[in-house]
C-alpha positions as CSV (number, residue, x, y, z in Angstrom):
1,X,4.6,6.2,-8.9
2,X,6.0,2.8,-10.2
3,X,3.2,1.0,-11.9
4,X,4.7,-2.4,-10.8
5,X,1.4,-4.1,-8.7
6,X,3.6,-6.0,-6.7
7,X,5.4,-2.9,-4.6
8,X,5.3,-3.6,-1.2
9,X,4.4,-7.2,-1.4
10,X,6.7,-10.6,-0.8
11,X,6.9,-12.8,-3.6
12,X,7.5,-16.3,-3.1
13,X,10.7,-17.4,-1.7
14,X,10.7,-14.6,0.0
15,X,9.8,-13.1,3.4
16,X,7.9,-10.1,4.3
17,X,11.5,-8.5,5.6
18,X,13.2,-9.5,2.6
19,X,13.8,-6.2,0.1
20,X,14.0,-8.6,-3.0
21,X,14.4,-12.0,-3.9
22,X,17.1,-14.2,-3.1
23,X,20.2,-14.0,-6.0
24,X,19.1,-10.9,-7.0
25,X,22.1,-9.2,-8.1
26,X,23.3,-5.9,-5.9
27,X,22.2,-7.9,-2.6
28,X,22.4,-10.1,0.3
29,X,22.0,-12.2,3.6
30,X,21.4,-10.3,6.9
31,X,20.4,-11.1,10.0
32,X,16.5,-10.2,11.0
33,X,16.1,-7.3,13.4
34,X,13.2,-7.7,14.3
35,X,13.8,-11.3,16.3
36,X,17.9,-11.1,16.0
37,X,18.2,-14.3,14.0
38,X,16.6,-16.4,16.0
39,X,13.5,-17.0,13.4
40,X,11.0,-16.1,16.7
41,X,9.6,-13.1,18.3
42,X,7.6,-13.7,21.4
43,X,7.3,-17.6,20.8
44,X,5.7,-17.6,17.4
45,X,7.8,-17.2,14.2
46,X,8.9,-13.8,13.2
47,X,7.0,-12.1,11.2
48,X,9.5,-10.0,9.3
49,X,12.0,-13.1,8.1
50,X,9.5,-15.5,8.4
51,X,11.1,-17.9,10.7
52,X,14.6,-18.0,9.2
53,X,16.2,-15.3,11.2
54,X,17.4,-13.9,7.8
55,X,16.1,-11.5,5.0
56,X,17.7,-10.1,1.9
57,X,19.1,-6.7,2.0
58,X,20.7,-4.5,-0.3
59,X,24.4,-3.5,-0.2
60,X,26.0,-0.8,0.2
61,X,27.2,0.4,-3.0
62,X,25.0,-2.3,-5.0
């Protein structure tokens, strides 16, 4: 069990979909699932990438 409180939890700069923050070393930009880059999902901002239609993902390899 990691004893870091903020598991699970977006930071700011980043999105709910993002798996860590932008820059962080070992990752990158994708394109959101959940609304397929547009930023929306059923007319209201997406909530995975929060509007941007990308989140942070990490490599293959990284």
């Amino acid at each position: 069990m990691s004893s870091d409180p903020t598991d699970g939890q977006a930071q700011p700069g980043q999105a709910p979909g993002d798996e860590a923050a932008p820059g962080t070393p070992g990752t990158g930009e994708n394109l959101c699932r959940h609304c397929n880059g547009t930023g929306e999902h059923d007319g209201t901002p997406c909530p995975v990438c929060g509007g941007s239609g990308k989140v942070i993902e990490g490599l293959p390899g990284g």
